[in-house]
N, C-alpha and C positions, 0 to 999 in steps of 0.2 A: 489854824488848820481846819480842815470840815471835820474832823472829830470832836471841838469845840464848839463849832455853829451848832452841830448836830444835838452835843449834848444841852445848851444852852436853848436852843428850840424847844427839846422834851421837857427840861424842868418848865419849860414857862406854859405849856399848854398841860399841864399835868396837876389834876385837883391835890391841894395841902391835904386834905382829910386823910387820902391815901395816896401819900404822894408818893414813897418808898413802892409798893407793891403795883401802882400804874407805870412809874417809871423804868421800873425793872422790866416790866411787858412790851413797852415800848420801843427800849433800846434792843431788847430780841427781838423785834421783828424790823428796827433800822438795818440790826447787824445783817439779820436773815439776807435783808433786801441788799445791802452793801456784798455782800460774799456771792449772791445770784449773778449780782451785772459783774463782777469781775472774773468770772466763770466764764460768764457769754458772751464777753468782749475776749478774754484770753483767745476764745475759740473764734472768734469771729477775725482774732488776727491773724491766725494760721488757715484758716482758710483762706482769706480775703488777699493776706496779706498787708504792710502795715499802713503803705502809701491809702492804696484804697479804702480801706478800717478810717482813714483820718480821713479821709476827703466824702465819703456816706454817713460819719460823726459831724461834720463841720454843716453838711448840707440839713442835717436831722436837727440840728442844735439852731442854723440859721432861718428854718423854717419854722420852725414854734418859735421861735422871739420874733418876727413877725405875726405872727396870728394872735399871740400877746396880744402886741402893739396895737393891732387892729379890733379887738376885741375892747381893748382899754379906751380906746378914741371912740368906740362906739356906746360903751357903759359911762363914760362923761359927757357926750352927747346926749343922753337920756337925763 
């Protein structure tokens, strides 16, 4: 599930020294971030509607993984 990517990402960028007290800061502000976009999507399907909500998601989502792509072939080219 992305609850395990997520938490599995934080431990691993997260200094031992203090690891308990950066981790803790960390996953409040993944949470913060996660409860934000399911707020603004909620609302963006009642206005939008749901067809639409998924077809301006799909084009949002298929546009950055090309510039990605193209950023990547360009940073391997160098």
């Amino acid at each position: 599930s992305i609850y395990s990517v997520m938490a599995a990402l934080l431990m691993d960028i997260t200094n031992p020294k203090i690891g308990g007290t950066q981790y803790s800061f960390l996953t409040s502000i993944a949470n913060f971030g996660s409860v934000s976009i399911s707020m603004i999507s909620g609302s963006l399907i009642i206005i939008l509607g749901y067809n639409r909500f998924f077809l301006y998601t799909a084009l949002t989502i298929g546009i950055s993984l090309l510039i990605l792509y193209f950023v990547k072939e360009t940073l391997e080219k160098n």
